[in-house]
N, C-alpha and C positions, 0 to 999 in steps of 0.2 A: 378199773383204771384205764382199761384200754380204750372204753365205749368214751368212758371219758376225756379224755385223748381227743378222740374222733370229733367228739362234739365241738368241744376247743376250736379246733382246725375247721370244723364247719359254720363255728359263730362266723371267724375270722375271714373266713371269704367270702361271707354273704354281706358281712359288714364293707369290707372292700368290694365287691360288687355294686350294695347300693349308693356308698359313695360316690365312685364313677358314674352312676345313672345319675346320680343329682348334679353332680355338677355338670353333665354331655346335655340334660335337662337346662341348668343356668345359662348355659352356652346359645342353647335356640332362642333367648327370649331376650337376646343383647338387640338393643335398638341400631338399627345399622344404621340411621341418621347420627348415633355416636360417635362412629368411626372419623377421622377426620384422614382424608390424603394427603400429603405434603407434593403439591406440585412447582418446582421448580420454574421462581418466573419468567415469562416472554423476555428475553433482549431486549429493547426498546430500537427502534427504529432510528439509522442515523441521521439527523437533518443534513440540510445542505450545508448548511455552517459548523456541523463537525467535519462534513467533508472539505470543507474549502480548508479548516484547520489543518485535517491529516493534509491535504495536499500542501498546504503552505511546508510543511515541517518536513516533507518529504524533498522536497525540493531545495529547502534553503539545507537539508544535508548533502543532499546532490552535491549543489553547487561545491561544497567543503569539500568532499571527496573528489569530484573532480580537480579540481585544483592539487588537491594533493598528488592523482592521477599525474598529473604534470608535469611537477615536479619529478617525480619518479624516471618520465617518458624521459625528458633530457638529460639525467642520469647517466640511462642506458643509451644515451643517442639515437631517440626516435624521435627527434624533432619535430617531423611532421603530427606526429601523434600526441606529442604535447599541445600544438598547437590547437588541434582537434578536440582535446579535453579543457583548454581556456575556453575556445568559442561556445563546447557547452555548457560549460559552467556560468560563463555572459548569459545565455539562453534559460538557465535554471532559474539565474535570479531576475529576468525578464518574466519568468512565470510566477514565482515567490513574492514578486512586488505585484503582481497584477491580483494574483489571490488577495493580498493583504489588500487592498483594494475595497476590494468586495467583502472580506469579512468586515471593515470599517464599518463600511454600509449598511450591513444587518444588526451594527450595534456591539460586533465581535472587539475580540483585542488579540492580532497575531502572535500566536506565538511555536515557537521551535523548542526543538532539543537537540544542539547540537553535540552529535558522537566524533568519537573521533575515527577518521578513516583507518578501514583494516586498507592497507598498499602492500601488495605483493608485487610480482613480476609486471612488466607492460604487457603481457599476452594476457595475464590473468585480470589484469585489471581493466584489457578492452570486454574479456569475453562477459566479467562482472557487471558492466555498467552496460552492454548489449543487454543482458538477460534484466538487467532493471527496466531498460526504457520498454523493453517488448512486454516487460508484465503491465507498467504503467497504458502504453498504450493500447494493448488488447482486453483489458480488464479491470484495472482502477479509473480512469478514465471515464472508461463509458457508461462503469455504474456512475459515476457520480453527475455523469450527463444527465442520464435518464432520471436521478433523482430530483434534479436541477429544474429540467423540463417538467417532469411534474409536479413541482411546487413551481412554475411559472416564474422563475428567477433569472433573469433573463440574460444579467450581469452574468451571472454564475455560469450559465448555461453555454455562453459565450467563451469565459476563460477557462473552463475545463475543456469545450471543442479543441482552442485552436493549440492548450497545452498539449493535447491528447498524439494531433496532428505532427507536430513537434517532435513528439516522443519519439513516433515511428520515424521521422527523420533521420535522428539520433541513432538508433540502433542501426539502420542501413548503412552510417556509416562508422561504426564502431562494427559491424561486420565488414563493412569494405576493409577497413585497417586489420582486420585481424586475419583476413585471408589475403593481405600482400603485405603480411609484416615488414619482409623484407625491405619493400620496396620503399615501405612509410621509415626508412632509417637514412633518413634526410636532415638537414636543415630544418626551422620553423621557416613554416608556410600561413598565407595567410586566409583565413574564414571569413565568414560575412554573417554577420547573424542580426535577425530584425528584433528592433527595440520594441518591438509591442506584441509580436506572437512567439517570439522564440527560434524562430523556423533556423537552418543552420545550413549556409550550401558554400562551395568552393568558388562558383564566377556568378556571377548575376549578372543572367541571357532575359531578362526580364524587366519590366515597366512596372508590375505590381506583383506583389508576392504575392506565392501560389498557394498559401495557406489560408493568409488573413483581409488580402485582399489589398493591405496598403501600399503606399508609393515603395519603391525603391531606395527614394532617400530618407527612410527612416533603418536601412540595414550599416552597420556600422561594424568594424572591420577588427577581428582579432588575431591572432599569430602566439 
């Protein structure tokens, strides 16, 4: 009984041995052209006419928030600072109509989503709408320049330059305001902002503006 025993136990693990070997056997002979990977597709590359879209829809929120911006600024009596967030919002939608412009042209149909403004404090809502125009004009901007440029678009390539230009305008002085808060808690005061590039300055010491190149008398006056 015991040998018998043994044998038992010996069938049993030779049987389980050569199973293992057949199938470690089945395992080499898998055709590895079977295998299939699942790769994850490429992004597709944005044209300039989704750019000019994000831009349009970026802008004509701008503009909405600034305004609100405003609202807010004479509130709390910083009039000069309200006045400052009209003139940009003039300026957003001098760029939001120039975009829709050009997406026409490519055959596009503008379109927005407009949110509704987060408004907090006026400090907060200068240092907010700084850090927007410095992203805009350090880096959405210029990508969509160079995409612009190299699909030879020329429209495009134009109203994303001189929005771009603009932007940084904007932020210098949404910094100015925010490091003389005090001093911007005035009255409304009055801007100048050009109808064709956007650009945004306090006197015009100038014959043609320094962005876009046109007369003077196409800047037209907000508060």
């Amino acid at each position: 009984m015991k040998n018998l025993g043994k044998i038992l136990i010996v069938a049993v693990f030779f049987s389980l041995t050569m199973t293992l070997c057949a199938y470690a056997e089945e395992m080499k002979t898998v055709d590895a052209t079977s295998v299939v990977l699942v790769v994850p597709p490429v992004p597709a590359e944005k044209t300039t006419l989704d750019n000019l879209q994000t831009a349009f829809d970026g802008e004509s929120n701008a503009n909405a928030r600034y305004l609100a911006f405003a609202q807010k600024a004479d509130a709390e009596g910083y009039g000069k600072v309200a006045s400052l967030f009209r003139a940009a919002a003039r300026a957003e939608q001098v760029h939001y109509e120039r975009h829709a412009k050009v997406i026409k042209a490519l055959g596009g149909t503008p379109t927005a989503k407009i949110e509704k403004p987060v408004v907090k404090s006026t400090a907060e809502n200068l240092k907010a709408a700084m850090e927007g125009e410095i992203y805009e004009s350090t880096v959405m901007y210029p990508e969509f320049l160079a995409k612009a440029d190299k699909d030879n678009i020329k429209e495009a390539s134009d109203s994303f330059e001189d929005a771009g230009k603009a932007e940084a305008v904007h932020a210098s002085l949404y910094k100015k305001a925010l490091e003389n808060l005090a001093t911007w808690k005035v009255r409304n005061q009055i801007f100048n902002v050009c109808s064709f590039c956007g650009n945004v300055v306090e006197r015009i010491n100038f014959q043609e503006c320094p962005i876009c190149g046109k007369s003077k008398g196409l800047y037209v006056l907000a508060r």
